[in-house]
N, C-alpha and C positions, 0 to 999 in steps of 0.2 A: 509375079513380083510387081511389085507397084512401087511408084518414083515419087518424093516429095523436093520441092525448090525452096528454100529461103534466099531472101536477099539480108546480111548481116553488115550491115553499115557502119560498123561502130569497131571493128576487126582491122586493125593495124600490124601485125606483126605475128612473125611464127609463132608463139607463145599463143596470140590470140587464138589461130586457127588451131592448136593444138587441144587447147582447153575444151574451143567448142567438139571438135573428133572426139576426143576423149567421154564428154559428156553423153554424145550422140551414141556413142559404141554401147554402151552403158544398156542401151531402151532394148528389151525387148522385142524382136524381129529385125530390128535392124541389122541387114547385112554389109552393107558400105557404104563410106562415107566418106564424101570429098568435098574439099575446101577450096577455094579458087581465092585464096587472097585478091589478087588481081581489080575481077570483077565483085566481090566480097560476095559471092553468091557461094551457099551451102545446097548438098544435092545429097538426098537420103534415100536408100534403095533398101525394098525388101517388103516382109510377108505382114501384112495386116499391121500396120503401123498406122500410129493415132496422133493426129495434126497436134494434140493438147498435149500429148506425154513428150514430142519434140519441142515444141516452144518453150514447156518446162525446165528441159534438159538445155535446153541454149539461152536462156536464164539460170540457170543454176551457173554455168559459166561464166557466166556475166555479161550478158552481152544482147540484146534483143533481136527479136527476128522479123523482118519486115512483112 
């Protein structure tokens, strides 16, 4: 299983972090996905996932990914 980190700056609020979850679940090997409003950092786990199909997907949300 392999790990991916974004830093998502621009995420203010559970809706936000929902949006991007939601987006994220979406891809392809993705097995889970956590949000850390907090630190606004996104952490994606799973099988042969592709850095460009998650940027995508956290722009499709609205939202960019650091």
């Amino acid at each position: 299983m392999s790990e991916l980190v974004y830093s998502v700056p621009d995420m203010s609020c559970d809706h936000c972090t929902a949006a991007v979850r939601g987006q994220l679940e979406r891809i392809s090997g993705v097995e889970t996905v956590e949000v850390d409003l907090a630190t606004k950092r996104v952490v994606v786990r799973g099988e042969d996932l592709q850095d460009a199909a998650l940027r995508a997907a956290i722009d499709e949300a609205g939202y960019e990914a650091a």
